[in-house]
C-alpha positions in Angstrom: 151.5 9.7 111.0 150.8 13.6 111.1 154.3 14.1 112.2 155.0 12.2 108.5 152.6 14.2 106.3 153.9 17.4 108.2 157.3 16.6 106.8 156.7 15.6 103.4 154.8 18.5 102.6 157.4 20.9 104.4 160.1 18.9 102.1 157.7 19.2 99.0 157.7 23.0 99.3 160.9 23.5 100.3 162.1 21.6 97.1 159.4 23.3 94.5 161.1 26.8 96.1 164.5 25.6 94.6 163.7 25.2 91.4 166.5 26.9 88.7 164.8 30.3 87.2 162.7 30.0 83.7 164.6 30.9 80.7 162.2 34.5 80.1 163.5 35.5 83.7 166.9 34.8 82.6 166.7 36.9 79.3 164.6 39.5 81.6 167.6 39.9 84.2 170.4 39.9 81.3 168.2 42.2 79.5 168.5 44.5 82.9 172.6 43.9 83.5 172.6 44.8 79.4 170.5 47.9 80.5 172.5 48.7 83.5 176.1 48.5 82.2 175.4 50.5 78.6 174.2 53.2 80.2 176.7 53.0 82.9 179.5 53.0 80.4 181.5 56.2 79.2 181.7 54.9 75.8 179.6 55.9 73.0 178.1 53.8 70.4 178.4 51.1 73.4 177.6 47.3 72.5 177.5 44.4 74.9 180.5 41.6 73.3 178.6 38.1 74.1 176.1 37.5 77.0 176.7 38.1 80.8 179.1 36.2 82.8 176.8 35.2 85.7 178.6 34.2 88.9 177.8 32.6 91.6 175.1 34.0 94.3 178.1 34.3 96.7 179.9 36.7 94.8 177.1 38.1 93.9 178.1 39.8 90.6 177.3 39.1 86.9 180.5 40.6 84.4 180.1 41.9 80.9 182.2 43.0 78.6 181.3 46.2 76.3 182.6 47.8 73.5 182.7 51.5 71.5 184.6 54.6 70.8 185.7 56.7 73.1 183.9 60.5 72.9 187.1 62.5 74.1 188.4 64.8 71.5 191.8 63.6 72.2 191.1 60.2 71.9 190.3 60.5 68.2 186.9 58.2 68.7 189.6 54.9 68.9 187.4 51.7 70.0 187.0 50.8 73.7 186.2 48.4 75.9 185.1 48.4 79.4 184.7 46.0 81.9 181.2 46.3 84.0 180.6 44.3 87.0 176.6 44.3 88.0 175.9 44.1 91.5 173.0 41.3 91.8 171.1 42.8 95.1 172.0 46.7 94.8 171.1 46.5 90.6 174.1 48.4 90.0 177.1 48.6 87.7 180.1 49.5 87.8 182.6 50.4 85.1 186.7 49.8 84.6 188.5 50.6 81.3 189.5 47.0 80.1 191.0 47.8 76.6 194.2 45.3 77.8 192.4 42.4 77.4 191.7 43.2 73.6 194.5 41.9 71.1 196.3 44.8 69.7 195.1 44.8 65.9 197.9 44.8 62.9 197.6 47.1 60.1 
């Protein structure tokens, strides 16, 4: 019988442990990856497009997308967009140009 309660309590916790995250810790963390990737980015005027692509925990990456102008003189402040990849256990981002992904606009 002890053996019995032993386990169900070991289960009980184990399962209370996996319960999904509340949705203020999820706006917290994509209110850090936000954070993390605008001021990452060379872009000025930088905006996040949509929310965070979260991955799963074995990648171990969330994606988002930004947008702005680029500062360079010779650039002529044309719009940007960068890719930034946020690295779930180091809390860092990193940044790759991404303007091909962006349909080239008529005039």
């Amino acid at each position: 019988m002890k053996a019995f309660t032993l386990l169900f309590i070991s289960l009980v916790t184990l399962a209370s442990q996996a319960q999904a995250a509340s949705p203020d810790a999820w706006a917290s963390y994509n209110k850090a990856v936000v954070a993390s990737c605008t001021k990452a980015s060379k872009l000025k005027n930088v905006k996040p497009v949509g929310n965070p692509a979260q991955f799963d925990d074995k990648v171990g990456y969330t994606a988002l997308l930004l947008h702005g102008r680029y500062p360079q003189a010779h650039m002529k402040n044309q719009p940007g967009t960068e890719l930034c990849l946020y690295n779930k256990k180091s809390k860092s981002a990193v940044i790759s140009e991404w303007d091909s992904v962006m349909p080239a606009r008529s005039n």
